[in-house]
N, C-alpha and C positions, 0 to 999 in steps of 0.2 A: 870307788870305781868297781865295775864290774869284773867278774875275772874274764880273761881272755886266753886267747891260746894262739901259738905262732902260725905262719904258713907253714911250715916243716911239718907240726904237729896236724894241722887241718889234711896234708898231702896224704899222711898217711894214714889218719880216719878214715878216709876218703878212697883209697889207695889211688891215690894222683900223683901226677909230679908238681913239686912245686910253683915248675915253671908255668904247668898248665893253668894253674889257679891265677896267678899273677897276669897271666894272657888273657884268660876270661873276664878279671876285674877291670884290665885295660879296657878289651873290647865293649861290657859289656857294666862295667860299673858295679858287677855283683859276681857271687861265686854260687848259684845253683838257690839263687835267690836270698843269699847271705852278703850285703854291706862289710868290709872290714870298716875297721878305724887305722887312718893312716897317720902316721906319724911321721914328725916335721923329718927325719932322716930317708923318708922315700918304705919302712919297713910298713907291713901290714899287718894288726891284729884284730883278731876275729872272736865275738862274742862266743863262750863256750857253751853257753845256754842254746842259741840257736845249733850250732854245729851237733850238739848232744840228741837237739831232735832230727838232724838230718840224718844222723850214724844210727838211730831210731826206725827212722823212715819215715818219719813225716815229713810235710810241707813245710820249709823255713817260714 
């Protein structure tokens, strides 16, 4: 499996709130053009490989 990294962890890359990330997956099915993987408990993980180039500055 790929490694992944929590919402907590993406928030603060990111300097987000959690909550905010979880609102834009709602609305929006993605987080700044990042898909999580959702797991059967409702939580969200998110490939580290994308977020590493978003915290980069590239285009997810």
């Amino acid at each position: 499996m790929h490694q992944t990294i929590q919402t907590a962890t993406l928030a603060k890359a990111t300097d987000r709130k959690p909550a905010s990330i979880r609102t834009a997956v709602w609305r929006n099915g993605h987080f700044c053009g990042i898909k999580p993987i959702k797991l059967p408990n409702g939580r969200l993980l998110w490939p580290a490989d994308a977020v590493e180039r978003l915290t980069a500055g590239e285009v997810a």
